[in-house]
N, C-alpha and C positions, 0 to 999 in steps of 0.2 A: 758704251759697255762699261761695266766698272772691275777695276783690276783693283788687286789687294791693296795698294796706293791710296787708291780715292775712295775707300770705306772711309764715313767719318768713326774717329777713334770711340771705341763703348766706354761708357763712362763705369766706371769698377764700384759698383754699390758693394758686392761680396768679391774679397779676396781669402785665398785658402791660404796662409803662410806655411809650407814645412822647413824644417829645421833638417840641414842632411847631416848625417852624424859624421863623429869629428872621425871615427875610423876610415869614411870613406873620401874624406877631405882627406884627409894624411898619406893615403893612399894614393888618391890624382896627386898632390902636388911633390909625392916620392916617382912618381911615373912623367911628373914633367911640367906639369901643368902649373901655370904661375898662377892663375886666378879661380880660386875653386869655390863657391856661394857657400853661404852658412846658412843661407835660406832661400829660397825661391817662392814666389805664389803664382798660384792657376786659382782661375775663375771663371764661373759657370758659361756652358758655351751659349753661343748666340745663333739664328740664321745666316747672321753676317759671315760668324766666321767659318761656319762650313761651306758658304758660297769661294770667300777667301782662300781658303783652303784647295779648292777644287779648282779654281780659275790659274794656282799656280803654276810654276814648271815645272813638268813632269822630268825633265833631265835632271831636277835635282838629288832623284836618287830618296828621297822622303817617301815613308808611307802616308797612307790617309792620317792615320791616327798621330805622326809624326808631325804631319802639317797643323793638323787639328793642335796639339800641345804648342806649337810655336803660336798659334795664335788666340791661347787662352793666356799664354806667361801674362803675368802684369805687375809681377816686384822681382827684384831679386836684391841680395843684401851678402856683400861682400866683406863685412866686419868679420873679422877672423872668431870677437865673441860672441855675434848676435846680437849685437846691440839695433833695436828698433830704429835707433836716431841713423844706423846704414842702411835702410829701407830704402831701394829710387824705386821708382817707377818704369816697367817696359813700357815700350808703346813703339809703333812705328813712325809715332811722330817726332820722338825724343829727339834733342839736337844731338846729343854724342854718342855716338856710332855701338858703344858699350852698353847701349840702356834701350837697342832695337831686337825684338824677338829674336830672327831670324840670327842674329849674332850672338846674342845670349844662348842660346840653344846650342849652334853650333860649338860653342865651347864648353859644353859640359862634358865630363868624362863620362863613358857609359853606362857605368852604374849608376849618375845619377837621373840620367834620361830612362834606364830603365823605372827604378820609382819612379820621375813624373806621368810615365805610362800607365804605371799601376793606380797613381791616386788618380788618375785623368779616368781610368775605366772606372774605378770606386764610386767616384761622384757622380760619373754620368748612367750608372745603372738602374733602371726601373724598380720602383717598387716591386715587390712581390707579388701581391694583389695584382698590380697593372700585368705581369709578366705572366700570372695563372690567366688573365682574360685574354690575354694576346696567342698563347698557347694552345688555348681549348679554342678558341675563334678559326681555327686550321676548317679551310673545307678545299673537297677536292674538287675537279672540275675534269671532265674525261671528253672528248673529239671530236 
């Protein structure tokens, strides 16, 4: 059976970098927080990681869509300017413990998990076209 573990890692043809703004950085690390990203990336989701997702622990208190952003993360960049050249890489493979989703995530302050939720619904929203066919495609089915 395969656990989040033994997915082999997706290789990130597309990463989405956002930039979190400095008001909401200033803000976590006036609330406590020592390490607050200047940038983060999610990228498009895969089968794997909604298998990933779903196979997790339910004790952890995560929603679907919660599981779902930890296992799209796959940069984050802790230069206080943004500078490109603090770009690493998440992954579950990473050796040091600060560069695995599930820990990256967990230290974000909540404003900034809420944006990753919102560009995570952004991206993954249907065309319009596809959503008018999915729509009018309704049939009923009665006893």
């Amino acid at each position: 059976m395969n656990t989040p573990s033994s997915f082999a890692p997706t290789s990130t043809l597309v990463a989405y970098w956002f930039t979190i703004p400095v008001k909401t950085r200033a803000e976590a690390l006036k609330n406590g927080f020592t390490r607050c990203p200047s940038e983060i990336a999610i990228r498009p989701q895969t089968g794997g990681d909604i298998e990933a997702a779903m196979a997790g622990d339910i004790k952890a208190g995560l929603s679907f869509q919660q599981k779902m952003i930890q296992a799209v993360l796959c940069g984050v960049n802790f230069d206080p300017d943004g500078n490109e050249a603090g770009r690493k890489a998440v992954s579950r493979a990473a050796a040091h413990p600060d560069y695995h989703p599930s820990n990256v995530y967990a230290a974000l302050p909540a404003a900034v998990c809420t944006m990753l939720g919102k560009a995570f619904s952004t991206m993954n929203e249907p065309e319009q076209e596809d959503l008018d066919v999915f729509l009018q495609s309704r049939s009923t089915v009665t006893g």
